[in-house]
N, C-alpha and C positions, 0 to 999 in steps of 0.2 A: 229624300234627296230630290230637290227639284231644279230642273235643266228647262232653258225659256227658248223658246224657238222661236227664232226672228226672222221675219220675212219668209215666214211657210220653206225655210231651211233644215227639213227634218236631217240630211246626214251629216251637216255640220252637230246640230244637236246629240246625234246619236256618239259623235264622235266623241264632244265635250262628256259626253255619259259615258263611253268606256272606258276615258282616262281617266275619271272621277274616280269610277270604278277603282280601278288597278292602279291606283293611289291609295286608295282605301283597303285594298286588301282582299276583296271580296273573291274576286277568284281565284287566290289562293286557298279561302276557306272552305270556296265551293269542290275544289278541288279534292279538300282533304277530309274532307265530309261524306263525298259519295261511300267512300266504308268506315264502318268500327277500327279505331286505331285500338290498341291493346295499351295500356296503362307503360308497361315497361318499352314498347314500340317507341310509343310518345316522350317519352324521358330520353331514350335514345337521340331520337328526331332535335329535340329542341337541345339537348348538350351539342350536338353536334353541329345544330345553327348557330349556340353561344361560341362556339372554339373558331369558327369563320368568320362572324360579327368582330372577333377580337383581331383575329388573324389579320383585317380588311382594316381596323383602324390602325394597327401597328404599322401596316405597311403606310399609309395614308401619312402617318406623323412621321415613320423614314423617310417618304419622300420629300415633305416641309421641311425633314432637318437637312435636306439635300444627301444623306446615308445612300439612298438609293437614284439611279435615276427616274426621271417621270416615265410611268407607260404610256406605252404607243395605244393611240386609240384602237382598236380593230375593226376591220376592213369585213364589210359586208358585204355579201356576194348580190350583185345586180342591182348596187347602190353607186352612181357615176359620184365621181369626185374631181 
């Protein structure tokens, strides 16, 4: 992975490298790396990623057929708007 740094702007750089990052996935993996997951853990873990993944586009495609209405964005604390 390589990030270019312009104008000796290392934390813009650093920034364009952590969203790279977690675009990429990376510390999620680092994440789930620090221990041994158990064979049936992991089977677990990932059915249970697949049944939200589906969950997320069902709802996605009710709200395009208009079924649902759109959600509200949510509101972060010590974010002016």
């Amino acid at each position: 992975m390589l990030i270019m740094v312009r104008d000796n702007n290392v934390d813009q750089a650093m920034r364009v490298l952590k969203k790279k990052m977690q675009r990429e996935g990376i510390f999620r993996e680092l994440k789930q790396r620090r221990s041994y997951e158990k064979p049936s853990q992991r089977k677990v873990r990932e059915k249970a990623e697949a049944i939200r993944r589906s969950r997320k586009v069902a709802r996605k495609q009710a709200q395009r057929d208009g079924l649902l209405a759109p959600s509200k964005p949510k509101l972060r604390p010590g974010v002016a708007r």
